[in-house]
Structures are given as structure tokens and as C-alpha cells.
N, C-alpha and C positions, 0 to 999 in steps of 0.2 A: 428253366428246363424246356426245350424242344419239343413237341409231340410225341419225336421218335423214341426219345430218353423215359418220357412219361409214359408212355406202352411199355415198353421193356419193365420200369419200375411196377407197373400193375401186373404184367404178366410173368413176371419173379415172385409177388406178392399170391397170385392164384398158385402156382407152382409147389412154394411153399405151403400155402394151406394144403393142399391135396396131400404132400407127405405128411404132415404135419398128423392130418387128420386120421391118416394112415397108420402113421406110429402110433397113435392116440390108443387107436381099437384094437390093437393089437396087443398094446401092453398093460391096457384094463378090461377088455371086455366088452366096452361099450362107447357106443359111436359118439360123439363129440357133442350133438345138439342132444340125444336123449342122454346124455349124464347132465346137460347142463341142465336141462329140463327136470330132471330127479334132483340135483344139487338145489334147484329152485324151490322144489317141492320140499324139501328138506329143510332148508332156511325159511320160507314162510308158512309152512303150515300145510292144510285144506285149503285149497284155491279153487278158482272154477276153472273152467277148462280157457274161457276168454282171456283170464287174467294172465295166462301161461304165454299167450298167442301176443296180446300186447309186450307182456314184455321180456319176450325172445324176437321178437317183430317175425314170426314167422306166420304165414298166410294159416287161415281157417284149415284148410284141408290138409296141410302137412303135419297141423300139430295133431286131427284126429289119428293121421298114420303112423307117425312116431307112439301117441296116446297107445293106439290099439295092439300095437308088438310089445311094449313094456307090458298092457294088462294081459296079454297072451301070456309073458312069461314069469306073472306076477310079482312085477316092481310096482304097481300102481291099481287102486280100485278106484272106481269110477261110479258116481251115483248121481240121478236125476233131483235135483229140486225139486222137493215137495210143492211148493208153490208158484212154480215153475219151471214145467215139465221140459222147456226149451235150454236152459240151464242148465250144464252139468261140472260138479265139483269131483275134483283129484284129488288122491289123495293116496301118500306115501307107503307100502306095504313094509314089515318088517322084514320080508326080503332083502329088500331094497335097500333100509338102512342099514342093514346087517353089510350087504354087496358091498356100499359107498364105504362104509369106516374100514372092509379088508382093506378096499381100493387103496383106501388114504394109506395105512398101514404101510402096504407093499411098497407103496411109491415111495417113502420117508426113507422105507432099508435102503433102495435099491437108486432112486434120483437118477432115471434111466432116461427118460422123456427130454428133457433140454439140456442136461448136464453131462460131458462135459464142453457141451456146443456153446452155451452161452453162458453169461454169471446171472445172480439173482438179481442184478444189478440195470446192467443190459436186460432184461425179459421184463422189468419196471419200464425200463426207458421206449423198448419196444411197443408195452400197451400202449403208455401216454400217446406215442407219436401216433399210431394205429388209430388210437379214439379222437387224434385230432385229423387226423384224414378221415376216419368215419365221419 
């Protein structure tokens, strides 16, 4: 591939995220990184605030911003380390898990988000290639 071919493919790639992202919050509710962020929290437990930031790789200060609008709309509480105070654990509200299983729910009736755009098949084939360009 060319340069010119390799920009076009990155800039179809941004494109696509953007609607993606778009249909995303539109047809649950919630933006893309903070459901994953919740889906995370939900799969592992109580975590600290660091462990969320490592591994969504997103910088210190966006994961407090994302953090502080879920605990504004009580998806998530938030509490200092007793033994230290610099250390703070997340942790999941019944909101929240209550919010995720509608979500799952609605999505299983309705299979709005990629269907009938691609198969379950293709949307496999699509991660792998993605995580091997990541």
C-alpha cells in the first residue's frame, strides 16, 4: 500500500469510529468508553481507579472525568483507601448493574447496532484485524 491508500484506510477507520460511536450512545444510553469502563467494573469487581486507567489505556485525567459524570449519575461510588489516601477504588452501583442487563436485554430483542450491516462473523474477523493493527 502507498501512503495515499494508507491515509484514506486510517481516515475511513476514524470515520467509522465517530458513527459508530455515535449509534453507540444513541441506542444505549451511554458513551462507548464509559460503558466499557462500567462493563469493566462489572467483570472485575472493586478496582482502583489506576487499574481502570491501565487497562482501557486511557490517560489519568480522562478516566477521573469519565469517573466523576457516572458518580454524578450514580453508576459508580468511589472511596479513598484507608491506607492510602492517594488511592482510590470504583466500584459498581446497582444502578449501573441494573442500567447494563436493560442494556444487554434490549440489544438481544432488537440487534440494531451492527445488524443488518455486518454478520457475527465479519464483526469477529473485523476485531482480530483491528487488534492486529492496534
Amino acid at each position: 500500500m502507498n501512503l495515499r491508500e494508507i491515509s484514506n484506510l486510517l481516515y475511513q477507520i476514524k470515520l467509522t469510529n465517530q458513527k459508530a460511536n455515535t449509534l453507540f450512545e444513541q441506542e444505549t444510553g451511554f458513551s462507548l468508553t464509559r460503558y466499557e469502563m462500567l462493563m469493566f467494573l462489572k467483570e472485575k469487581g472493586i478496582c482502583s481507579q489506576n487499574q481502570i486507567q491501565v487497562e482501557m489505556k486511557i490517560d489519568g485525567a480522562a478516566i477521573t472525568r469519565h469517573l466523576k459524570i457516572l458518580e454524578e449519575n450514580d453508576f459508580v461510588h468511589r472511596n479513598r483507601n484507608v491506607d492510602n489516601n492517594r488511592e482510590i477504588f470504583v466500584e459498581l452501583s446497582d444502578k449501573a448493574k441494573n442500567g447494563l442487563d436493560a442494556c444487554e436485554k434490549e440489544h438481544r430483542l432488537k440487534k440494531t447496532l451492527l445488524h443488518p450491516s455486518i454478520s457475527d462473523e465479519e464483526a469477529h474477523q473485523l476485531l482480530n484485524l483491528l487488534k492486529k493493527l492496534y
